[in-house]
N, C-alpha and C positions, 0 to 999 in steps of 0.2 A: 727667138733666142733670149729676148728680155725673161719671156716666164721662165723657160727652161733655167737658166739663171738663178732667177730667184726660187724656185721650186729648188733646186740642189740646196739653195742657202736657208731655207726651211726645213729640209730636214737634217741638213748640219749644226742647225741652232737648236734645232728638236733635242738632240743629245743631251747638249748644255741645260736646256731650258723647261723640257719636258711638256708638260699641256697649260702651260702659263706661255709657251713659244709665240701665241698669235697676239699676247696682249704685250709682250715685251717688241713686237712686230710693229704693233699698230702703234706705241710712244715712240717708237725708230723713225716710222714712217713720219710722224707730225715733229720731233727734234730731235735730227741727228745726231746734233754734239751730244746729247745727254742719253745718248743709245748705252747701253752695258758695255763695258770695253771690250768683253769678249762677242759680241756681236759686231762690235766694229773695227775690232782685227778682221776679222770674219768676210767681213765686207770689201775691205781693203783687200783681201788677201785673194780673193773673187776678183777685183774689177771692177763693184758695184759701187765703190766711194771710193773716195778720193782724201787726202789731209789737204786743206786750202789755207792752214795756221800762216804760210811763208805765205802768201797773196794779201792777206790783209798790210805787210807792210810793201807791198808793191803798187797796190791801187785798191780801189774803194772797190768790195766785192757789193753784185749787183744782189736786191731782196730779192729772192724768189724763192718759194717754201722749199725746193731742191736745195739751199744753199746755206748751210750752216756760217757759222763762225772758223767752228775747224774742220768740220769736215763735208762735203758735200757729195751728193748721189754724182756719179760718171755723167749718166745720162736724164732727162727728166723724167723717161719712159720708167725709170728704175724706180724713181721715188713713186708717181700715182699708181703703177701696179703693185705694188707693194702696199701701198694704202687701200688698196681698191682687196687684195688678198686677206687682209689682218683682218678689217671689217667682218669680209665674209666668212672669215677665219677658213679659206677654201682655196686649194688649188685650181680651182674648177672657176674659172670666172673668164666672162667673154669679153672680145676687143672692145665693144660697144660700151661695156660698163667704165674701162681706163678711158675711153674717150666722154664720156659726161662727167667723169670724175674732175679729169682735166678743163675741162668748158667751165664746171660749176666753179672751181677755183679761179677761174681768169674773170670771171661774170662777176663774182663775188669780193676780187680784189681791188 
C-alpha cells in the first residue's frame, strides 16, 4: 500500500516537476518543511503527510527524521520509502532496501 502510494505521488509530481521529480523527491524525503509547496499539497492531499504547525504549541514534538517542524510523513514507512525511491530514482525497489535504509538511520542516530 505504502509504494503504491507513493508510486501514484510520483507520477503526480512528474507533471509538475518533470525529470528533476526524483531530486525534488529525494530534498522532500531528507526536509519536509522545505519540500516545494506544490509537492506538499500533494502530499497532504494523498495522506502521506500531515501539517504538525498546531502540535508544536501543544507539546514538544518528538526528533525523528519523519517529523518536520510543520509538516510530518503519516507514517515512517512513507518517509524511508520514499527516500529509499529518490536515491534510486526507481519504482522498482525491494522491502529489504526500506528495511536497511531504516536500521542504518536508527544505527547512525
Amino acid at each position: 500500500m505504502v509504494l503504491e502510494k507513493l508510486t501514484d505521488l510520483v507520477e503526480k509530481a512528474r507533471k509538475a516537476f518533470g525529470e528533476k521529480v526524483w531530486e525534488e523527491l529525494e530534498r522532500t524525503s531528507t526536509d519536509i518543511d522545505n519540500a516545494d509547496i506544490d509537492l506538499k499539497n500533494l502530499m497532504l492531499e494523498k495522506n502521506i503527510a500531515i501539517s504538525t504547525s498546531i502540535a508544536e504549541k501543544i507539546s514538544e514534538m518528538p526528533r525523528e527524521p519523519w517529523i518536520g517542524k510543520r509538516y510530518s510523513y503519516q507514517l515512517p514507512a512513507y518517509h524511508y520509502t520514499l527516500k529509499v525511491m529518490a536515491r534510486k530514482k526507481s519504482y522498482e525497489i525491494e522491502f529489504e532496501e526500506i528495511i536497511r535504509e531504516t536500521i542504518s538511520w536508527h544505527r547512525g542516530a
